[in-house]
Every structure is written in C-alpha cells, then in structure tokens.
C-alpha positions as CSV (number, residue, x, y, z in Angstrom):
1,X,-90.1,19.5,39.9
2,X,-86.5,20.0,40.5
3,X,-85.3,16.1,41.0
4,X,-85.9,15.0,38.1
5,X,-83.0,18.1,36.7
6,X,-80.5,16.9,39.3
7,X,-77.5,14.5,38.1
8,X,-74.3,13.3,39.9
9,X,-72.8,16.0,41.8
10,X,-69.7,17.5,39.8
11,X,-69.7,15.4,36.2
12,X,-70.6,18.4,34.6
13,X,-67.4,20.5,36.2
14,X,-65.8,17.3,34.8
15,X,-66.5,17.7,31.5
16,X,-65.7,21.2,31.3
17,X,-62.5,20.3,32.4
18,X,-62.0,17.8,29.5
19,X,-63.3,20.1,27.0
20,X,-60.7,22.7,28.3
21,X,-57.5,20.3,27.8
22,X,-57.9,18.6,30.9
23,X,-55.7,15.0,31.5
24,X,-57.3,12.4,29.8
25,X,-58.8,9.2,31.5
26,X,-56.6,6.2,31.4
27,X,-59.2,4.3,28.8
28,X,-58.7,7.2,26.1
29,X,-54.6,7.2,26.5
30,X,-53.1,7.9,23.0
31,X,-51.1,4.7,21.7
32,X,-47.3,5.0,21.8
33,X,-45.5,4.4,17.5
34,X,-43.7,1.5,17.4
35,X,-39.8,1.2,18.3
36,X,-38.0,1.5,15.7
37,X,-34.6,-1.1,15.5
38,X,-31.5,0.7,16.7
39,X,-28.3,1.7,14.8
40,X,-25.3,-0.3,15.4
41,X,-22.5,1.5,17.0
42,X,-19.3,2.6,15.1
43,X,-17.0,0.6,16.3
44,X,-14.6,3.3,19.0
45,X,-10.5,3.5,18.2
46,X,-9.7,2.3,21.6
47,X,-11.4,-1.1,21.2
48,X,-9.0,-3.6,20.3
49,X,-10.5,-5.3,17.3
50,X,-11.1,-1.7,16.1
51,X,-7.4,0.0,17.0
52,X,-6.0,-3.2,14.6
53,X,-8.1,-2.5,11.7
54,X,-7.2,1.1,12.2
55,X,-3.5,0.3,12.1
56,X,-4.3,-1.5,9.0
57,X,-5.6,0.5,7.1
58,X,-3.2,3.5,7.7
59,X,0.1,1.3,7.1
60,X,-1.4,-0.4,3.6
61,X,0.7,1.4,1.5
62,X,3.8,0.7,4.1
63,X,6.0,-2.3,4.2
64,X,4.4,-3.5,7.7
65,X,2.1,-5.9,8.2
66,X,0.0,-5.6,11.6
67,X,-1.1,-9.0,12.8
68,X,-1.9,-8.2,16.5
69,X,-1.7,-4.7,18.2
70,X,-2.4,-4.1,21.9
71,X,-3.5,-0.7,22.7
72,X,-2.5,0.7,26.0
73,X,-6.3,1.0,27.5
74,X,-4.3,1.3,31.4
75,X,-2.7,4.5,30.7
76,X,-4.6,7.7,29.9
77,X,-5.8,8.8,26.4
78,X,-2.9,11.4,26.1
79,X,-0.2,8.5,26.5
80,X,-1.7,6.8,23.1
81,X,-0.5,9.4,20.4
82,X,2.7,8.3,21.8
83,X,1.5,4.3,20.7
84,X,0.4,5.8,17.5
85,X,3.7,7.5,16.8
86,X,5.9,4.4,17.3
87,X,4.0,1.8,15.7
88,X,3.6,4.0,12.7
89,X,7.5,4.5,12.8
90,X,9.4,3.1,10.4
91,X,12.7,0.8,10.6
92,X,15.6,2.3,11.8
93,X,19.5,0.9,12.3
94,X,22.5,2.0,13.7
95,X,25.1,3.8,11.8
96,X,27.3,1.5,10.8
97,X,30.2,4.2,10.1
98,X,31.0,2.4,6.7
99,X,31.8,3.9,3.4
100,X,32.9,1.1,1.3
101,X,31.0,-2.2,-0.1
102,X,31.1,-5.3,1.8
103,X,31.2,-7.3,-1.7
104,X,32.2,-5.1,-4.2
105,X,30.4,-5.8,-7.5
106,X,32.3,-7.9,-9.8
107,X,31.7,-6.9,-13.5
108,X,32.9,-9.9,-15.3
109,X,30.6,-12.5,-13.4
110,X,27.4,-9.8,-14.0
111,X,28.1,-10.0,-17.5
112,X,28.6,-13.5,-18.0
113,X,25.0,-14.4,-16.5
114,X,23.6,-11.6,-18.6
115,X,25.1,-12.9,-21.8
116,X,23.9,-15.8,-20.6
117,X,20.5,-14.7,-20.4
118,X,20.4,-12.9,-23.7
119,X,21.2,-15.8,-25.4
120,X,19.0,-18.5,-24.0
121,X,15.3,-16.0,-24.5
122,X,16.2,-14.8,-28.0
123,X,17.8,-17.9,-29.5
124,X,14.5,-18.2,-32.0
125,X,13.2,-15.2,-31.5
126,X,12.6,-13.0,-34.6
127,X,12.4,-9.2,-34.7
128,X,8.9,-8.1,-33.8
129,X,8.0,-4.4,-32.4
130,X,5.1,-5.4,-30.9
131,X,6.3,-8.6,-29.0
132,X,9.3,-6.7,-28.4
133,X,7.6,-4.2,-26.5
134,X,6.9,-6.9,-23.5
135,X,10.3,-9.1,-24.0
136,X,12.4,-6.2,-22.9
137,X,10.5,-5.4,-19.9
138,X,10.5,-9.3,-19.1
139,X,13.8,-9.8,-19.5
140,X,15.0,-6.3,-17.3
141,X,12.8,-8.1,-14.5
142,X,14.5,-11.4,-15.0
143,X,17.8,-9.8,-15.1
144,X,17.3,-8.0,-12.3
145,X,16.4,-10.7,-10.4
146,X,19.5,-12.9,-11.1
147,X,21.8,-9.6,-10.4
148,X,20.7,-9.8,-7.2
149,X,21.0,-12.9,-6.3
150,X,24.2,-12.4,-6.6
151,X,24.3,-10.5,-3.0
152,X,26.0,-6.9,-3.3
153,X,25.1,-5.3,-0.4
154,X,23.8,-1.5,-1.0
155,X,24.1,-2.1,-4.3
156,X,21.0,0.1,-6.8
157,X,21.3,-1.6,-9.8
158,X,19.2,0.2,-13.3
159,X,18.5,-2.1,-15.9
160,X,18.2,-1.0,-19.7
161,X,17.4,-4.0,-22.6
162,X,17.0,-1.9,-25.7
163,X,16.1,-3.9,-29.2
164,X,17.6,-1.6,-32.4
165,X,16.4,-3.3,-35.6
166,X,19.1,-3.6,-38.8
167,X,18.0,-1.4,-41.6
168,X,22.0,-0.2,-42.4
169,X,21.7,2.3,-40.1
170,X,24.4,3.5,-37.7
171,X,23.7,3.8,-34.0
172,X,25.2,5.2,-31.0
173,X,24.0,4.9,-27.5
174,X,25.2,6.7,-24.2
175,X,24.4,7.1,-20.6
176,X,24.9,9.8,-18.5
177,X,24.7,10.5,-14.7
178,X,26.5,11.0,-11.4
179,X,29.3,8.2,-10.8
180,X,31.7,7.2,-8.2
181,X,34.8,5.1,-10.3
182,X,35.7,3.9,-6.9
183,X,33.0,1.7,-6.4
184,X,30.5,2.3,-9.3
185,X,30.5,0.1,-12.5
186,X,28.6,-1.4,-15.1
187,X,27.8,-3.8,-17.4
188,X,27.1,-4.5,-21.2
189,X,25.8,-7.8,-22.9
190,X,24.7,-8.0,-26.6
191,X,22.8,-10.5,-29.0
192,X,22.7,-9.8,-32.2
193,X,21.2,-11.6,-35.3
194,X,20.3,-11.0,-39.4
195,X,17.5,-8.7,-38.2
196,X,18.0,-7.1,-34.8
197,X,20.5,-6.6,-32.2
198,X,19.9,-7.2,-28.2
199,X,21.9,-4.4,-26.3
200,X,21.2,-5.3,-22.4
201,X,22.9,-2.6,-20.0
202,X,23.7,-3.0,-15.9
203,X,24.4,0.0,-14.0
204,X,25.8,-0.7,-10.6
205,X,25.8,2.3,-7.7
206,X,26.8,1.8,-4.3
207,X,24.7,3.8,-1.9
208,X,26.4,4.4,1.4
C-alpha cells in the first residue's frame, strides 16, 4: 500500500535544499568569535592636550618653555602652519642702531677679582696633573661667572686657566685672533708657587 510511503509534503525538497548550501535554520546559526578590546586612539595634532605636547617636544632643544598653547580650532586647517610658524619663531628685537658698548669693560676691576680668585682656590693647593685637570675647568666656570656679574652688555668673554709646572723650563704663551682695540680687551692674572705657576686669561669682545 502506498500510505504507509507518504511523509509530510515537501521536507524532502527541504533537505535537498540544505544539502545544496541552502540558509541554515535559526537553531544551527554558527556562533560569532569574541570581540576583541579596541586600540586606543593616537592622540590627533589638533587636540589641545596633544598640540602642547607636540610643541614640546619640537622646542626641547630651544630656549622656550611651553606651558599652555591654544590652537586655533575656529579657523581652517590651512590658517595653523601659520600658528606653527610663529610659535616656533624665535626672539627677535628692534635694531637698536648702536655700535658702541653701554659699559665698556674695565680691565683693571676684571683683573683684580680674578687675582682674587686665583689666590683664594690655590692657596694649599699643590701641583697635581690629575687634580689639575678638573681645577682649571672649575675655576674658568667660576670665573666666568663673577665676570659677568659684573654687567657688560654684549660683551663674549673666553676664559683660558692654564697650570705649567716648574721643571727650569722656559715658556711662552700667545693668543691670536680677530680684535677691535677700540672696544676689545683682556685680562691676565697669575699665581705662582715652588712647584707650579697659575696663568688665568680673560678675553673680552664686544659683539654689536
């Protein structure tokens, strides 16, 4: 007999259809991979915490310090190299049209401090190469220092502390280089002792 061969009308169409790549019921739906945690953003150059640090980091080697920029997020992105340019500018002041020293440098009260100087580090000191090597580097700095105190405006100043030990030797030093007697001078102080001699030399150049 033919009922007992008969089955729901179209399920076998249906299976076919599955077997040939049909869609898939709801219940056999292939599971989605987990979501993976997202990258945080670069930070963009026209945020402002961002445009700062920016600033920052190009003017390290500069003598500015940024503490608080303001980019110009109104105006339109061609209008901010313009921003760029003048806070990466540096200093700039009038021509003052001058040629000759406000204060010009007084060779007699240099020299006198530097003696000065000279007499008060090395009072115990014996001669030493090695320590020697340091002192006269310390004592340029600290010489330097007190020359400028001294307030000669565009004045470069070159410092030169030179140890020479006594062995009956002869010695003779010189310097050489461009010089303006008009406005240009320099200084000498020297300690000596049983052992060594100090030599400490100021050059003074006026920069217009």
């Amino acid at each position: 007999m033919e009922v007992g061969k008969a089955g729901r009308p179209g399920a076998q169409s249906e299976m076919e259809k599955r077997g040939r790549g049909g869609k898939p019921t709801p219940s056999q739906a292939p599971q989605q991979p987990p979501s993976t945690p997202r990258k945080e953003r670069r930070p963009s150059m026209f945020e402002k915490e961002a445009y700062a640090q920016i600033l920052r980091e190009r003017l390290r080697e500069s003598f500015h310090d940024v503490q608080s920029v303001e980019p110009p997020f109104d105006d339109s992105i061609a209008d901010i190299g313009k921003e760029w340019k003048s806070a990466l500018a540096k200093l700039r002041f009038a021509n003052s049209y001058r040629m000759e020293p406000l204060k010009k440098f007084q060779a007699h009260s240099v020299e006198t401090k530097v003696q000065q100087i000279l007499t008060e580090s090395l009072k115990d000191v014996k001669y030493d190469d090695k320590v020697f090597s340091h002192l006269s580097l310390e004592l340029a700095d600290r010489i330097l220092l007190v020359v400028k105190e001294f307030g000669y405006h565009r004045y470069k100043f070159i410092i030169k502390v030179l140890f020479i030990q006594k062995t009956g030797q002869a010695i003779n030093i010189a310097s050489r280089g461009i010089w303006d007697v008009a406005w240009d001078s320099w200084v000498a102080a020297k300690h000596e002792t049983e052992s060594y001699v100090a030599l400490a030399l100021v050059f003074a150049l006026y920069c217009e």
